[in-house]
PADO-122382 format. One record per residue: residue number from 1; x, y, z of N, C-alpha, C, O, CB in turn. Coordinates in nm, 4 decimals. Atoms other than C-alpha are relative to their C-alpha. Glycine has a CB too. Example, Ala and Ser with C-alpha at 12.3 -4.5 7.8 and 13.67 -1.06 7.14 Angstrom:
<vovex:1&n_c1:0.0890&n_c2:-0.1190&n_c3:0.0000&ca_c1:1.2300&ca_c2:-0.4500&ca_c3:0.7800&c_c1:0.0900&c_c2:0.1200&c_c3:0.0000&o_c1:0.1936&o_c2:0.1181&o_c3:0.0665&cb_c1:-0.0992&cb_c2:0.0027&cb_c3:0.1246> .
<vovex:2&n_c1:-0.0820&n_c2:-0.1190&n_c3:-0.0060&ca_c1:1.3670&ca_c2:-0.1060&ca_c3:0.7140&c_c1:-0.0770&c_c2:0.1090&c_c3:0.0730&o_c1:-0.0261&o_c2:0.2198&o_c3:0.0899&cb_c1:0.0414&cb_c2:0.0462&cb_c3:-0.1415> .
***
This chain:
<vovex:1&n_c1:0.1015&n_c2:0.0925&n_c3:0.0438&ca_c1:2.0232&ca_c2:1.0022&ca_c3:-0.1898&c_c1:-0.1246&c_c2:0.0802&c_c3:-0.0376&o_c1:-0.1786&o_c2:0.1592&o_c3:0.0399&cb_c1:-0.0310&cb_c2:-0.1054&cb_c3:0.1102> .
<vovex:2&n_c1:0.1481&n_c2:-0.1092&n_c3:0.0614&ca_c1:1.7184&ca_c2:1.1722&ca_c3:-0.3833&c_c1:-0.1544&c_c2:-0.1131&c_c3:0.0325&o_c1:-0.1670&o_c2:-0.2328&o_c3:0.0066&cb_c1:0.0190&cb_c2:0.0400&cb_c3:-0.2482> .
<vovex:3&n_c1:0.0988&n_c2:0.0597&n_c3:-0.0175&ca_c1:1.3742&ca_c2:1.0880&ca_c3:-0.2741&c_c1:-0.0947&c_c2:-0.0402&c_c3:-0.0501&o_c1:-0.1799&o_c2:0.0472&o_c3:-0.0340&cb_c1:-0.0266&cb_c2:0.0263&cb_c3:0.0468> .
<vovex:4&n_c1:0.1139&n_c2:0.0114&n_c3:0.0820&ca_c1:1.1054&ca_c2:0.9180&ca_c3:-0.4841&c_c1:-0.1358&c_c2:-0.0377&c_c3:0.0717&o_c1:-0.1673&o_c2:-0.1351&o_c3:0.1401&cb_c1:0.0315&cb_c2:-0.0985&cb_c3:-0.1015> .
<vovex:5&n_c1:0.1372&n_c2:0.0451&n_c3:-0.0853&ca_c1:0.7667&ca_c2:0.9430&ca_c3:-0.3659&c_c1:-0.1377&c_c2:-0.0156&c_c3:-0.1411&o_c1:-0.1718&o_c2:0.0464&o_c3:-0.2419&cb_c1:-0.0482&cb_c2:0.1641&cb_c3:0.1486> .
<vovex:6&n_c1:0.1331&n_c2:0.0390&n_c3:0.1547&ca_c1:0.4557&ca_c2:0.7673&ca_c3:-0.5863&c_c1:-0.0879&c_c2:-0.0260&c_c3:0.1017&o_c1:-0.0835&o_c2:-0.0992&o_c3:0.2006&cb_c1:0.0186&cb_c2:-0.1663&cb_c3:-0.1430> .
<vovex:7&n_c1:0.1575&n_c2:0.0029&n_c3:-0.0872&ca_c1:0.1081&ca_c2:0.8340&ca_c3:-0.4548&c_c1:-0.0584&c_c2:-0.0853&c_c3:-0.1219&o_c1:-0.0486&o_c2:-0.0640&o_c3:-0.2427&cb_c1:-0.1033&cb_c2:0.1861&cb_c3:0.0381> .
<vovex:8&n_c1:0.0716&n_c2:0.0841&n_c3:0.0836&ca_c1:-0.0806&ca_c2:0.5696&ca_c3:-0.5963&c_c1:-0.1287&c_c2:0.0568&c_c3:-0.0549&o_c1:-0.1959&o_c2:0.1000&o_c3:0.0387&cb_c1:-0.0257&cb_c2:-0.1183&cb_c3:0.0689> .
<vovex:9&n_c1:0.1063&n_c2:-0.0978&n_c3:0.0267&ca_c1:-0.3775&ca_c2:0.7411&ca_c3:-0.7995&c_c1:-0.1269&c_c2:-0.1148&c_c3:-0.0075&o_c1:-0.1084&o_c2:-0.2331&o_c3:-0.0362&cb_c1:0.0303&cb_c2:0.1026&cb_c3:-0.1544> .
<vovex:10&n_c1:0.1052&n_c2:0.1277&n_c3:-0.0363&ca_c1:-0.6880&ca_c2:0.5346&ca_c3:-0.7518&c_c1:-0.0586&c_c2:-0.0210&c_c3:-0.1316&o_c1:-0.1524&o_c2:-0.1002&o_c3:-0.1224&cb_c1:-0.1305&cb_c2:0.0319&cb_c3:0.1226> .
<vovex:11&n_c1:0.0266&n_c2:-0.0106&n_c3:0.0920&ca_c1:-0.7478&ca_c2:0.5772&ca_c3:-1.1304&c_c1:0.1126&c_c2:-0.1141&c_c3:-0.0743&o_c1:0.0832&o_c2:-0.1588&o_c3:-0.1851&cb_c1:-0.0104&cb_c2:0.1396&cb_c3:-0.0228> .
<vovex:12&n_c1:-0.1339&n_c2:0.0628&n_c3:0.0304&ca_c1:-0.4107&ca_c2:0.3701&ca_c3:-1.1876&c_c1:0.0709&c_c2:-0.0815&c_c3:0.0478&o_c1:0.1287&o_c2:-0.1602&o_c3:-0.0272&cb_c1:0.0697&cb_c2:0.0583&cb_c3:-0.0056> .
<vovex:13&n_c1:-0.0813&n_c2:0.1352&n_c3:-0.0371&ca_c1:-0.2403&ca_c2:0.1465&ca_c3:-0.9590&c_c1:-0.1041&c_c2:-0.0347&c_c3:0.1652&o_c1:-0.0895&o_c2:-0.1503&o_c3:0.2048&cb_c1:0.2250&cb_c2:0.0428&cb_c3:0.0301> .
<vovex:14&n_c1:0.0925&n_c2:0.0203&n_c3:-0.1041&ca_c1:-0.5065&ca_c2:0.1567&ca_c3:-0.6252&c_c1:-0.1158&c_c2:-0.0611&c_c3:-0.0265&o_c1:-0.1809&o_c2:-0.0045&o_c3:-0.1144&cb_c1:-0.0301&cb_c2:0.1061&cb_c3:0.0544> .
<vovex:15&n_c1:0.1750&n_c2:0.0299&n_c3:0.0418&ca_c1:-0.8565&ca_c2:-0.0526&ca_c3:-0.6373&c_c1:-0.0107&c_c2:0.0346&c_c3:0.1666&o_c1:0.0764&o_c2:0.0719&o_c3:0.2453&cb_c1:-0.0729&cb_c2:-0.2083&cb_c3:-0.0768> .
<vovex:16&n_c1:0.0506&n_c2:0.0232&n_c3:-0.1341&ca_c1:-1.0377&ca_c2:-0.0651&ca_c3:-0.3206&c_c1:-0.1736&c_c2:-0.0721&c_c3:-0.0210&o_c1:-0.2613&o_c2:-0.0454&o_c3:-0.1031&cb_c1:0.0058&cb_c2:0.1675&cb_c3:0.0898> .
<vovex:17&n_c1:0.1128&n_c2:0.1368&n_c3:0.0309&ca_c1:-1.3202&ca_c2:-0.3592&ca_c3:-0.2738&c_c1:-0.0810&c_c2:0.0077&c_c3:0.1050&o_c1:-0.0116&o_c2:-0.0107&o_c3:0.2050&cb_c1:0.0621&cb_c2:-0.1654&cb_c3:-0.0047> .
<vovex:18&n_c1:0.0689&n_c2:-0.0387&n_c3:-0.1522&ca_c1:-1.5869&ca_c2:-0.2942&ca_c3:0.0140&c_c1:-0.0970&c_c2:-0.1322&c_c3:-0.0421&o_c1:-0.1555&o_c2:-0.1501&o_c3:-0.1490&cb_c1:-0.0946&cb_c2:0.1966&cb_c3:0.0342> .
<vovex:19&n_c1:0.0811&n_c2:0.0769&n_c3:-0.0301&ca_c1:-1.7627&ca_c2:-0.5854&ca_c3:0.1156&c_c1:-0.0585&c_c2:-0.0362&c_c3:0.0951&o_c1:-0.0176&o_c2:0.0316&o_c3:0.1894&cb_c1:0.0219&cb_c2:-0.0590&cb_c3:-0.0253> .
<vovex:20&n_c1:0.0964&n_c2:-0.0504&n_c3:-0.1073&ca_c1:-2.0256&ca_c2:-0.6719&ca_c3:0.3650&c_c1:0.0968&c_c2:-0.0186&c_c3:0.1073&o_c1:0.0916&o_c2:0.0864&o_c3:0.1713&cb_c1:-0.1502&cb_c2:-0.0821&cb_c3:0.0208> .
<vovex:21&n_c1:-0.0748&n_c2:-0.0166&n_c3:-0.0973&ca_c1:-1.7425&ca_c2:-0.7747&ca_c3:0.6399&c_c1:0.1306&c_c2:0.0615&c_c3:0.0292&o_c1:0.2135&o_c2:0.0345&o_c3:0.1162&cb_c1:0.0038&cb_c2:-0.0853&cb_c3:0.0254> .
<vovex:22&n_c1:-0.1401&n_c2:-0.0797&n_c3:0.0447&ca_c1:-1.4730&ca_c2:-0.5348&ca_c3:0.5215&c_c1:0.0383&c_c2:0.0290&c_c3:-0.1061&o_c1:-0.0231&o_c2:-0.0078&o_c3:-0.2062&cb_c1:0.1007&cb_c2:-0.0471&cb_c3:0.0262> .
<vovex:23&n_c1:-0.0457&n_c2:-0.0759&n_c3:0.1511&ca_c1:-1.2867&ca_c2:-0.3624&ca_c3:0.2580&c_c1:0.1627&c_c2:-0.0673&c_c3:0.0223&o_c1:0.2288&o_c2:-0.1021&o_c3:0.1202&cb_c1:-0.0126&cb_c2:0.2288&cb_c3:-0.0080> .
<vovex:24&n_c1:-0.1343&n_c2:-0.0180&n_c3:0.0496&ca_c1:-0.9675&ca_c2:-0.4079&ca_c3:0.0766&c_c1:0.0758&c_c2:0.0405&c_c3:-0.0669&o_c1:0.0434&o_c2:0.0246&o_c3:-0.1846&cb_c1:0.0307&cb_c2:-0.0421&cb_c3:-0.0156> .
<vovex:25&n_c1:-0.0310&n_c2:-0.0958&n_c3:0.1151&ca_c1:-0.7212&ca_c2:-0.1987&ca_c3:-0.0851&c_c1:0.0970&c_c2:-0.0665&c_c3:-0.0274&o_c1:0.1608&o_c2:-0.1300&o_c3:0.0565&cb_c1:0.0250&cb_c2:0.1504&cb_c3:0.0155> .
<vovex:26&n_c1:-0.1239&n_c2:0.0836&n_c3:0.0114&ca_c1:-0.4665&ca_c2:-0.3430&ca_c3:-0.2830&c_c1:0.0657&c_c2:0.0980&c_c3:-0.1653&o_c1:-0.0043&o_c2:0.1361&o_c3:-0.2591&cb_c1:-0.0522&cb_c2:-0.2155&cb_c3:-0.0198> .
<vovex:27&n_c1:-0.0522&n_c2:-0.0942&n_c3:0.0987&ca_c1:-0.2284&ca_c2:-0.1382&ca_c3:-0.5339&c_c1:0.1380&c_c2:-0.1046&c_c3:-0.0644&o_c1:0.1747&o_c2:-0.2186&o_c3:-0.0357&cb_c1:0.0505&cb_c2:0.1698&cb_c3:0.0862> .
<vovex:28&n_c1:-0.1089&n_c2:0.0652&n_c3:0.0901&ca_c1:0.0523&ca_c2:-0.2381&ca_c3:-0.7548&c_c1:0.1181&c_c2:0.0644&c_c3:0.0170&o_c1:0.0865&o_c2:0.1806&o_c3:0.0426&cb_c1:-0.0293&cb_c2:0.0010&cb_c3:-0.1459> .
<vovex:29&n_c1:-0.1771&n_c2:-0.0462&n_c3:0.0180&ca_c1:0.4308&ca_c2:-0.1342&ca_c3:-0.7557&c_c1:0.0989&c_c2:-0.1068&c_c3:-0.0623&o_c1:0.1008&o_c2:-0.2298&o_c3:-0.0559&cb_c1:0.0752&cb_c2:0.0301&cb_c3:0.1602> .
<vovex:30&n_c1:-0.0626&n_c2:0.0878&n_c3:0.0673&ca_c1:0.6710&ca_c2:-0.2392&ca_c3:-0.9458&c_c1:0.0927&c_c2:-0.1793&c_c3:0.0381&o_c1:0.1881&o_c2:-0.1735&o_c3:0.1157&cb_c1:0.0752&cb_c2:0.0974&cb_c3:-0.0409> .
<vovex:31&n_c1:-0.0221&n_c2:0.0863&n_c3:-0.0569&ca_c1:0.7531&ca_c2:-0.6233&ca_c3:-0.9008&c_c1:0.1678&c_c2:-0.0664&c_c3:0.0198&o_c1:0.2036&o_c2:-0.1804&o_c3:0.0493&cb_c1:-0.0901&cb_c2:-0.0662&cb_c3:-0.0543> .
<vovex:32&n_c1:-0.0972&n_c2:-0.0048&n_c3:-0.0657&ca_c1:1.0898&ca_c2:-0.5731&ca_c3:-0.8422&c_c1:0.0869&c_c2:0.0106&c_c3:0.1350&o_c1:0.1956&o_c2:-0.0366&o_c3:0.1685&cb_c1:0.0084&cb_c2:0.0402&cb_c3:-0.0392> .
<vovex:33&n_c1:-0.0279&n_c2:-0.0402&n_c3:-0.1038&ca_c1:1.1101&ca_c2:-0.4402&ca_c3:-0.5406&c_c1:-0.0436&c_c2:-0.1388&c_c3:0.1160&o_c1:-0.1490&o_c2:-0.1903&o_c3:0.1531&cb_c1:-0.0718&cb_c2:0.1432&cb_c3:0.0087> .
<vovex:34&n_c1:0.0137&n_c2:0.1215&n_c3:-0.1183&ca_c1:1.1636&ca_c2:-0.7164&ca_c3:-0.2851&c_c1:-0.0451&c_c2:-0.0404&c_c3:0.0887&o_c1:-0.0665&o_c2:-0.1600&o_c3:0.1081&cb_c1:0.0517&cb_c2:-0.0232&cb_c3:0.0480> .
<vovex:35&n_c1:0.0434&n_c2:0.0356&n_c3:-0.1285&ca_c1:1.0387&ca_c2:-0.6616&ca_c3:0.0406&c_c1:-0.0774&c_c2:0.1522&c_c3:0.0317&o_c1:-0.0278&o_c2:0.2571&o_c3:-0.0095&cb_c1:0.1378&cb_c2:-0.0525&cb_c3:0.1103> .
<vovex:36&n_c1:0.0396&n_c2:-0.1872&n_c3:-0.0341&ca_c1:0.8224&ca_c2:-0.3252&ca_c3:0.1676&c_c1:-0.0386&c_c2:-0.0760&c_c3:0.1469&o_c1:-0.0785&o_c2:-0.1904&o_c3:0.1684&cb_c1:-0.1771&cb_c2:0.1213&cb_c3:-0.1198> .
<vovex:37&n_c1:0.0310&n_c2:-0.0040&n_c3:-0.0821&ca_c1:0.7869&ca_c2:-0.2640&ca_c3:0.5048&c_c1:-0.1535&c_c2:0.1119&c_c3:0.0301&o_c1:-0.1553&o_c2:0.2346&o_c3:0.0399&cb_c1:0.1182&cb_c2:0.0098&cb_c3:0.0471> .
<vovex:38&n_c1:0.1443&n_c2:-0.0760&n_c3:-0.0460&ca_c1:0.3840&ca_c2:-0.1655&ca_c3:0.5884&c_c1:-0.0550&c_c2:0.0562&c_c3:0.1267&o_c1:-0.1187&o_c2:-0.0111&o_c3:0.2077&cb_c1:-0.0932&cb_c2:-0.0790&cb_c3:-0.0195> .
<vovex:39&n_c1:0.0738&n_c2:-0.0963&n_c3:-0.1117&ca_c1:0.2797&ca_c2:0.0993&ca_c3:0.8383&c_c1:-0.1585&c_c2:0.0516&c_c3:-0.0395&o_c1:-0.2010&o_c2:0.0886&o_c3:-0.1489&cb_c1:0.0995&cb_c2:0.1470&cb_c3:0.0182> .
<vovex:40&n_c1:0.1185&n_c2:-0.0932&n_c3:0.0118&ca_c1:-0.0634&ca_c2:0.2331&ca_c3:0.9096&c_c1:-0.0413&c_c2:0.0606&c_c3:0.1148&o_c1:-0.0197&o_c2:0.0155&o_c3:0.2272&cb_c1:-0.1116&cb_c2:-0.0620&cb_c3:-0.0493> .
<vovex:41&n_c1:0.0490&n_c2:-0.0977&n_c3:-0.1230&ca_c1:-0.2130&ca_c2:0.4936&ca_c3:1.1226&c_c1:-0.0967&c_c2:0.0567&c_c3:-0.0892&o_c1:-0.0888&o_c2:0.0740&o_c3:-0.2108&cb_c1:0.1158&cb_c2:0.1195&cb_c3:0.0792> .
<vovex:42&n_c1:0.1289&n_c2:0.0059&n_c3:0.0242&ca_c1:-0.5324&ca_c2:0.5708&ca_c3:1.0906&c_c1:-0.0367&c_c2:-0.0456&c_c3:-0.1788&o_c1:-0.0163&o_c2:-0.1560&o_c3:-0.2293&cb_c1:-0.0531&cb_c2:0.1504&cb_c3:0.0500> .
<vovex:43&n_c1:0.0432&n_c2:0.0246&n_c3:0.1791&ca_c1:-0.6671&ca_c2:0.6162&ca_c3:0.6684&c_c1:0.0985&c_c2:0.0099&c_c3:-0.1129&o_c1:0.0774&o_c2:0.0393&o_c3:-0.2305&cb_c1:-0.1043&cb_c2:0.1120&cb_c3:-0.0524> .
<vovex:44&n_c1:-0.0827&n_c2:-0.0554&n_c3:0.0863&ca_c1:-0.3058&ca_c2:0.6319&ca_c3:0.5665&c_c1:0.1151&c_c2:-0.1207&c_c3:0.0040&o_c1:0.2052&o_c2:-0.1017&o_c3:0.0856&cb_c1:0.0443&cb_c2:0.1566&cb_c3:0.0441> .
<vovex:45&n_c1:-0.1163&n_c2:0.0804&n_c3:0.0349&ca_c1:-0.0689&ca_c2:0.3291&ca_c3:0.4696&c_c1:0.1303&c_c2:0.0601&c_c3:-0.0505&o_c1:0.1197&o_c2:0.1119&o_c3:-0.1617&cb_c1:-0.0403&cb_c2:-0.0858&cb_c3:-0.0942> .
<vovex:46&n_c1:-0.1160&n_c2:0.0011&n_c3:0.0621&ca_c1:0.2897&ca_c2:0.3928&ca_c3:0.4092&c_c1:0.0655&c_c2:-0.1667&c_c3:0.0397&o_c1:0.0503&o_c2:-0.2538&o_c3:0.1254&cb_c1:0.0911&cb_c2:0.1400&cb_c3:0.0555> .
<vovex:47&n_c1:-0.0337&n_c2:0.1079&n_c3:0.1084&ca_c1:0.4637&ca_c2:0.1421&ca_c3:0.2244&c_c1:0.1768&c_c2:0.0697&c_c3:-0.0332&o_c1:0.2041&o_c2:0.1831&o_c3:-0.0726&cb_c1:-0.1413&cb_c2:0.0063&cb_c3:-0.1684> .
<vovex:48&n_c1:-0.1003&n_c2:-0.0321&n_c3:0.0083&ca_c1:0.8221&ca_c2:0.1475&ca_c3:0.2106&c_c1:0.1324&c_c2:-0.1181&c_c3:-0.0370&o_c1:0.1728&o_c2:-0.1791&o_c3:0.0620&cb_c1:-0.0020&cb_c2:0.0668&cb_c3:0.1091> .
<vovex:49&n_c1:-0.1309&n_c2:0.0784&n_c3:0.0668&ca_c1:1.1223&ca_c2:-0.0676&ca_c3:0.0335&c_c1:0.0719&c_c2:-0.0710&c_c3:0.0795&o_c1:0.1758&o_c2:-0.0117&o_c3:0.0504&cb_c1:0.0994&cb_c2:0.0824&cb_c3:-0.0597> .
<vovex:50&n_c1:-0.1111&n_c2:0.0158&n_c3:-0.0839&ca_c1:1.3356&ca_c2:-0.2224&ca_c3:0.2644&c_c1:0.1361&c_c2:-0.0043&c_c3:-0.0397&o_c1:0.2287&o_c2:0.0060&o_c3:0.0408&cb_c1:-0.0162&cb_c2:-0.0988&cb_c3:0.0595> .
<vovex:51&n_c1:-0.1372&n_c2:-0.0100&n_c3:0.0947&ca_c1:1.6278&ca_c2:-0.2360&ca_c3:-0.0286&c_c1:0.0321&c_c2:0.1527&c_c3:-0.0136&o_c1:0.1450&o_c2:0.1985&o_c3:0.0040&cb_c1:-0.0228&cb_c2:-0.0700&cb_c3:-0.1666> .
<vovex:52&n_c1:0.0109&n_c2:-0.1207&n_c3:0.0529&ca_c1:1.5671&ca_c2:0.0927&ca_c3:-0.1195&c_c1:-0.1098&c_c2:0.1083&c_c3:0.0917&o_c1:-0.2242&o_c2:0.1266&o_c3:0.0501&cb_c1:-0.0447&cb_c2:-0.0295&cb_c3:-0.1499> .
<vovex:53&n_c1:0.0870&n_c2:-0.0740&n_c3:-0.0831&ca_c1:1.4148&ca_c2:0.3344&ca_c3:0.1678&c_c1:-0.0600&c_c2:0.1121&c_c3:-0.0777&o_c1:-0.1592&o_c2:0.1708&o_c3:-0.0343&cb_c1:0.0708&cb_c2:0.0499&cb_c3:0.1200> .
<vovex:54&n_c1:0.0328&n_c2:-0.1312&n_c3:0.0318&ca_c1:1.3962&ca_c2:0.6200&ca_c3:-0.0915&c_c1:-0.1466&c_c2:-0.0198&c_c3:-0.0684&o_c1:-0.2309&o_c2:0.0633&o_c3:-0.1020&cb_c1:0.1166&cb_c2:0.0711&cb_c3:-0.0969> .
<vovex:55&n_c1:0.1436&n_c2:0.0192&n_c3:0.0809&ca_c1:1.1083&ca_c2:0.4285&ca_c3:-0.2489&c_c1:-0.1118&c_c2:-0.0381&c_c3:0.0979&o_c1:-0.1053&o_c2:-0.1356&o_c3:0.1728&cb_c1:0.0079&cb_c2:-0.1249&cb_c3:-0.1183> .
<vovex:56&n_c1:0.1340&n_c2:-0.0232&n_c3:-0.0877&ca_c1:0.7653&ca_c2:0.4941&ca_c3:-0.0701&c_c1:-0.1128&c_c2:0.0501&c_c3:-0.0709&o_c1:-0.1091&o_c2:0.1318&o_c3:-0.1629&cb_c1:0.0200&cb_c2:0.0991&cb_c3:0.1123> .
<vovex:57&n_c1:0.0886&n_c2:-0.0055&n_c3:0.1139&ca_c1:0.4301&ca_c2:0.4769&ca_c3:-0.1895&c_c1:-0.1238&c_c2:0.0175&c_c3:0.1629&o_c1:-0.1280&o_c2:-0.0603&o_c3:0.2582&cb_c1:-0.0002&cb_c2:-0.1726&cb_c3:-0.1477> .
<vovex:58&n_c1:0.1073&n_c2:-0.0057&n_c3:-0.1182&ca_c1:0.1192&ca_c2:0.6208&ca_c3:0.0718&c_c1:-0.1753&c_c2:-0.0067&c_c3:-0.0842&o_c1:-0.2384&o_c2:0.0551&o_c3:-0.1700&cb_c1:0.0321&cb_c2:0.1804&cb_c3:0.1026> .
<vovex:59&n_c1:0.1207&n_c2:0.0692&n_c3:0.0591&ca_c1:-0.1916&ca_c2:0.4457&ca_c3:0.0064&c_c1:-0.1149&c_c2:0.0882&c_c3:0.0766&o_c1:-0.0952&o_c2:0.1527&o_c3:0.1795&cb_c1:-0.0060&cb_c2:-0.1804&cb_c3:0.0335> .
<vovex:60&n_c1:0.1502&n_c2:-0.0663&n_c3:-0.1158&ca_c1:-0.5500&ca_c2:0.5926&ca_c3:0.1454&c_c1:-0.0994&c_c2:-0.1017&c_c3:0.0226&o_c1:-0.1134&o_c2:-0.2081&o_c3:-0.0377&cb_c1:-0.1089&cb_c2:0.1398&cb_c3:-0.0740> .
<vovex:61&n_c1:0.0664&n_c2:0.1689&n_c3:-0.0178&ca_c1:-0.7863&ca_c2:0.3720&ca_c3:0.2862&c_c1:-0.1122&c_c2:0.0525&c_c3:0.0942&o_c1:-0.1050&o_c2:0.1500&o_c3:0.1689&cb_c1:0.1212&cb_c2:-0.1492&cb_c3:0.0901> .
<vovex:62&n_c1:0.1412&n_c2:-0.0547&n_c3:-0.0505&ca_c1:-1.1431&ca_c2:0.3965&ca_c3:0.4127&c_c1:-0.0343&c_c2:0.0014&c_c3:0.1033&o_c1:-0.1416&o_c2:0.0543&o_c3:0.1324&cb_c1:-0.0941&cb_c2:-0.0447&cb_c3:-0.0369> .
<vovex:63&n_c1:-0.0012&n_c2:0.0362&n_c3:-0.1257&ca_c1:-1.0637&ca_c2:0.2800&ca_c3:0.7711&c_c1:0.0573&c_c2:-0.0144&c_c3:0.0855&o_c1:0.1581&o_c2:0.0291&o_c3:0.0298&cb_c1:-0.0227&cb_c2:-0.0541&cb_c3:0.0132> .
<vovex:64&n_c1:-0.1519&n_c2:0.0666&n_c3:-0.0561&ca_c1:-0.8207&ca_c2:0.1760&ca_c3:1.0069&c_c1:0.0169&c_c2:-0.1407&c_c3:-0.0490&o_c1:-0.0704&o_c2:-0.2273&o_c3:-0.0448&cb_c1:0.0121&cb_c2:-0.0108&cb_c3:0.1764> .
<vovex:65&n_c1:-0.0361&n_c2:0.1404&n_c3:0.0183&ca_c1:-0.6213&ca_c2:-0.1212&ca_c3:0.8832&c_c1:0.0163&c_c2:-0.1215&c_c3:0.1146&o_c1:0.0824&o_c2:-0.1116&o_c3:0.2179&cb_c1:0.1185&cb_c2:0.0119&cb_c3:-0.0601> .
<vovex:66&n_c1:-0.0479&n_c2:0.0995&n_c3:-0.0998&ca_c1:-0.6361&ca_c2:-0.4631&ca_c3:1.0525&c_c1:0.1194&c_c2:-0.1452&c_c3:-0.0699&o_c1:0.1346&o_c2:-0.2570&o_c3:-0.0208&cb_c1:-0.1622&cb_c2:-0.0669&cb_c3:0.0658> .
<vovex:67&n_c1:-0.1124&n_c2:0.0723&n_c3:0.0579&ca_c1:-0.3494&ca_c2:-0.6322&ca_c3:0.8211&c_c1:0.0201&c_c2:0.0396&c_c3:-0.1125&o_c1:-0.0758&o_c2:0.0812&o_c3:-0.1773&cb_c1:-0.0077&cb_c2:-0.1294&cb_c3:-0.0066> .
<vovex:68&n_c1:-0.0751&n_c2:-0.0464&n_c3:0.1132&ca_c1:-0.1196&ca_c2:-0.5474&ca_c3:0.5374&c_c1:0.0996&c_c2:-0.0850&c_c3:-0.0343&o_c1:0.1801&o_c2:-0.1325&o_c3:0.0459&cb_c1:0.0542&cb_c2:0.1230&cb_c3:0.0184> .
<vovex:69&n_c1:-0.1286&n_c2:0.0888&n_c3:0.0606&ca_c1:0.1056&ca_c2:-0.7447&ca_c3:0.3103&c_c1:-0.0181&c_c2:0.0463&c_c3:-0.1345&o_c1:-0.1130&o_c2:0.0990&o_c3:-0.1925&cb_c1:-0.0033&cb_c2:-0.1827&cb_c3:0.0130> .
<vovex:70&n_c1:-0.0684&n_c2:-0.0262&n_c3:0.1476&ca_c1:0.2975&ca_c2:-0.7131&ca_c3:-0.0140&c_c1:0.0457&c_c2:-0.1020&c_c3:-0.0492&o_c1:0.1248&o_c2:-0.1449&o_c3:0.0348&cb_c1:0.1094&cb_c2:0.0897&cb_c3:-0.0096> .
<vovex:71&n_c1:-0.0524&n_c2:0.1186&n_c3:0.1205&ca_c1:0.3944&ca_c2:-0.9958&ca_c3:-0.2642&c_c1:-0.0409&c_c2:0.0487&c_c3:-0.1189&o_c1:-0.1456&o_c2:0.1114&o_c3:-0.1352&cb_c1:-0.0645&cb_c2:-0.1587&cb_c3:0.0093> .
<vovex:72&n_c1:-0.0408&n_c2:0.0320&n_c3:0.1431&ca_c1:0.4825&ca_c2:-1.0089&ca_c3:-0.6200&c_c1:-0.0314&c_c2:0.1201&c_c3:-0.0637&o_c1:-0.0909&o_c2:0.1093&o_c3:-0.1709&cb_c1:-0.0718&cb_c2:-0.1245&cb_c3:-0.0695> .
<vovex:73&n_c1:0.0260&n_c2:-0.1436&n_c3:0.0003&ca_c1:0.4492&ca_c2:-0.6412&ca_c3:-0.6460&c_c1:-0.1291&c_c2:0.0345&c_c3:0.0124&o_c1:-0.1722&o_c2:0.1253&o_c3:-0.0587&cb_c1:0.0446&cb_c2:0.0608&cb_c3:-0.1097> .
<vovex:74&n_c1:0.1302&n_c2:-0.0056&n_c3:-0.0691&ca_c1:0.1193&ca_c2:-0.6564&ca_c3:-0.4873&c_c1:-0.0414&c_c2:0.0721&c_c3:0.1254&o_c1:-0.0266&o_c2:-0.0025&o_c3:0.2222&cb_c1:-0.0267&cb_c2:-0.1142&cb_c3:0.0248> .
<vovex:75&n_c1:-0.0096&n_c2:-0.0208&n_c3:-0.1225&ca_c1:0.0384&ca_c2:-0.4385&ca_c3:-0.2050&c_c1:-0.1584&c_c2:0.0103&c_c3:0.0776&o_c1:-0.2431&o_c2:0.0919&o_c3:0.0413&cb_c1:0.0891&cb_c2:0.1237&cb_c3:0.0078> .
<vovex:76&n_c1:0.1576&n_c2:0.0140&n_c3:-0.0277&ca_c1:-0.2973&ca_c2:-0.5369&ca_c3:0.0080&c_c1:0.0173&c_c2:0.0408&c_c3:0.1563&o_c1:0.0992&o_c2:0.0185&o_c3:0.2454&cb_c1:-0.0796&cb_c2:-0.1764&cb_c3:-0.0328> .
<vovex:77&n_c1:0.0393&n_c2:-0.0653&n_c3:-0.1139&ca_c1:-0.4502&ca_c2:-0.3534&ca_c3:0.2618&c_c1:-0.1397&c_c2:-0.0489&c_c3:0.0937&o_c1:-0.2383&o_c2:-0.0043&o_c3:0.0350&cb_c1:-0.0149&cb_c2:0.1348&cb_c3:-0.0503> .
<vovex:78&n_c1:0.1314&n_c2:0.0338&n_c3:-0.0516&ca_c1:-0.7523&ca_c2:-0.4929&ca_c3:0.5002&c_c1:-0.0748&c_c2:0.0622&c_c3:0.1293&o_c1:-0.0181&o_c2:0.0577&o_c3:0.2384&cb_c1:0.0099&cb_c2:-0.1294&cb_c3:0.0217> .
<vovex:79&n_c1:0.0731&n_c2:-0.0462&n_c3:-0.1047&ca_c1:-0.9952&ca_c2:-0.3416&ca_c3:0.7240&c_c1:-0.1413&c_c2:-0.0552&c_c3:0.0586&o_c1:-0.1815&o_c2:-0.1715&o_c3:0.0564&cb_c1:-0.0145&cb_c2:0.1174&cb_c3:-0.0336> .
<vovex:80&n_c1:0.1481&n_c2:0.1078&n_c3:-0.0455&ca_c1:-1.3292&ca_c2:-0.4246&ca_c3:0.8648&c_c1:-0.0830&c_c2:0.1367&c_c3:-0.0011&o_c1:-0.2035&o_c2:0.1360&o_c3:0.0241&cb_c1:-0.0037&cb_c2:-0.1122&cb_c3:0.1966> .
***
């Protein structure tokens, strides 16, 4: 199985939104992919396929996360 790894470039598929009670990062991947399973530890989201483990995408983030979800090839990140 060959591994594909896509760092999201913050120029291209990453925004990040800071507002007065928190920030949010939210990136794009392709809206195929069905389901990702979201980890974070400390300023570093991985993001991972559950169809397809080889596809993983590690997000950066300005804080520790306090929730993460993915829909419609949407992937959002929230902190405080």
């Amino acid at each position: 199985m060959a591994e594909h790894t896509l760092h999201a470039a913050p120029e291209q598929t990453q925004q990040t939104y800071q507002y007065d009670d928190g920030w949010v990062v939210a990136a794009t991947v392709d809206p195929l992919v069905g389901e990702m399973d979201i980890d974070t530890i400390d300023t570093t989201a991985i993001c991972v396929a559950t169809d397809d483990p080889a596809f993983h995408i590690e997000l950066t983030l300005p804080g520790p996360a306090t929730d993460a979800h993915y829909r419609n090839g949407i992937i959002t990140v929230e902190g405080l």
